[in-house]
C-alpha positions in Angstrom: 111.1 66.7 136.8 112.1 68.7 133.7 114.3 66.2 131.3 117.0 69.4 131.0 117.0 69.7 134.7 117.5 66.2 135.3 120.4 65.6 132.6 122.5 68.7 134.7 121.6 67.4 137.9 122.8 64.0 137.0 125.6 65.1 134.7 127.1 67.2 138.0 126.3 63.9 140.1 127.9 62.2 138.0 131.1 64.3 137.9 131.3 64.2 141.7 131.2 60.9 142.3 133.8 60.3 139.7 136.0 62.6 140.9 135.2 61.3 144.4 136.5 58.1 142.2 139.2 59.0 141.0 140.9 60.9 144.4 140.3 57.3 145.8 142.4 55.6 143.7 145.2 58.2 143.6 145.5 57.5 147.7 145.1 54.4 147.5 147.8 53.7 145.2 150.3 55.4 147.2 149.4 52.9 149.7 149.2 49.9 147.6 152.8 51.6 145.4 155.1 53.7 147.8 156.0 56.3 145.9 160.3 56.8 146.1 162.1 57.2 148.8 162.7 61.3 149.9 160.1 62.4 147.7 157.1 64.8 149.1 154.8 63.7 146.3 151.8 66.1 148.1 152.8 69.1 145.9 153.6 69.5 142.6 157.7 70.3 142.6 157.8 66.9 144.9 155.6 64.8 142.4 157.8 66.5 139.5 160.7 65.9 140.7 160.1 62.1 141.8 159.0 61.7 138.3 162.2 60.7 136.7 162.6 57.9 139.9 159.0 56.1 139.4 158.9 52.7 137.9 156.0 51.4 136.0 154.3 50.3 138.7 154.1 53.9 139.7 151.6 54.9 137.2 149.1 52.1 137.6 147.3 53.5 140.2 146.9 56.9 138.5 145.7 55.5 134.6 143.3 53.3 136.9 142.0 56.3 138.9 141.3 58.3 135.3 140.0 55.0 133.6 137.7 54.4 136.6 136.5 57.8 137.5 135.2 58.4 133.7 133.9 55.4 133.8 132.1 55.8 137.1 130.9 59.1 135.7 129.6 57.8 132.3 127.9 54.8 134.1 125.9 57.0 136.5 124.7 59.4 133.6 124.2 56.2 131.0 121.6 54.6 134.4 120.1 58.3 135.5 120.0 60.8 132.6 116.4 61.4 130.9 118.3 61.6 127.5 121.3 62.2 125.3 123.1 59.4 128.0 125.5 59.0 125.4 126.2 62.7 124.2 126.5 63.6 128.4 128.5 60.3 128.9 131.6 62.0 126.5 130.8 65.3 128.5 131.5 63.8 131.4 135.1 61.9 129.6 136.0 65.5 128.4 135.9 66.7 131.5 137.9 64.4 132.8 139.7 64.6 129.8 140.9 68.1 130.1 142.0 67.3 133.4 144.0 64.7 132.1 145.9 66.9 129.7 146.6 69.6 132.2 148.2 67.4 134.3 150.3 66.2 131.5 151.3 69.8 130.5 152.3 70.3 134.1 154.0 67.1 135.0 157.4 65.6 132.7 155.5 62.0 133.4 156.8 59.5 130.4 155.3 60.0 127.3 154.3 56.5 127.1 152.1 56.9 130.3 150.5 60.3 128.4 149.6 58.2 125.3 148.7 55.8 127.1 146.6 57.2 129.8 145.0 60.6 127.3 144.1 57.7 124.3 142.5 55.1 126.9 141.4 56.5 130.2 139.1 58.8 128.9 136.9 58.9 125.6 137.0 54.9 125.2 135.9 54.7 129.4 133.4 57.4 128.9 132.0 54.9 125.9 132.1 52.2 127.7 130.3 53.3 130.8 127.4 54.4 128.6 127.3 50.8 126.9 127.3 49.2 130.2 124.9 51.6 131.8 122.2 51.9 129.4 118.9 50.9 130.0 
C-alpha cells in the first residue's frame, strides 16, 4: 500500500477509535461519579449550569477520557503508520486538542481543570503514545 495512503488511513483510524475512547469514558464516569442532583447534564445549558455544583471528583472522568483518547490515538498511529508516527502522533493530540479548547470556550468549567486538562491531556499524551507505540 502507498506509505501516504497508509499514514491517512491510519491517522483517521486512529482518531475514531480515540474518540470512540474518549465517549467511553465520559459515560462511564457519570456512572462511576453521579453528576448533581436536578441537573440534565445531556445538553449543554444543563452541563453549564451544573458546573458551579461539581466537585473534583466530577472532572476526573472527563481529563481521563481526553488523556486516554489521545493517547489511544497516538498509540495506534505510533504501532500502524508507515512513517512520520511521531509528526501524525501530535496530529492526532491537536485534534483532540482543539476539541479540548472548544469545550473550554463553551463551558465556565474551573480554570484549574482547563490548565490542567489543555497542558496534560493532550500534547504530553499524544508524546507519550508515540514513545510507547513505536516499533
Amino acid at each position: 500500500m502507498n506509505p501516504i495512503l497508509k499514514n491517512i488511513l491510519v491517522a483517521v483510524a486512529a482518531a475514531v477509535v480515540g474518540s470512540i475512547a474518549n465517549m467511553s469514558l465520559v459515560i462511564l464516569g457519570g456512572v462511576v461519579v453521579p453528576p448533581p442532583a436536578g441537573y440534565d447534564l445531556n445538553t449543554m445549558e444543563g452541563l453549564a449550569a451544573a458546573m458551579p455544583q461539581m466537585q473534583p471528583m466530577h472532572f476526573l472522568f472527563p481529563f481521563l477520557a481526553h488523556a486516554v483518547g489521545t493517547l489511544v490515538g497516538a498509540l495506534i498511529v505510533a504501532r500502524f503508520a508507515a512513517s512520520r508516527q511521531l509528526q501524525i502522533s501530535l496530529i492526532i493530540g491537536s485534534l483532540f486538542f482543539v476539541g479540548g479548547l472548544q469545550m473550554v470556550l463553551e463551558l465556565p468549567s474551573p480554570m484549574w481543570f482547563n490548565v490542567l486538562d489543555l497542558g496534560l491531556a493532550y500534547f504530553p499524551m499524544a508524546w507519550l503514545g508515540y514513545r510507547l507505540g513505536k516499533k
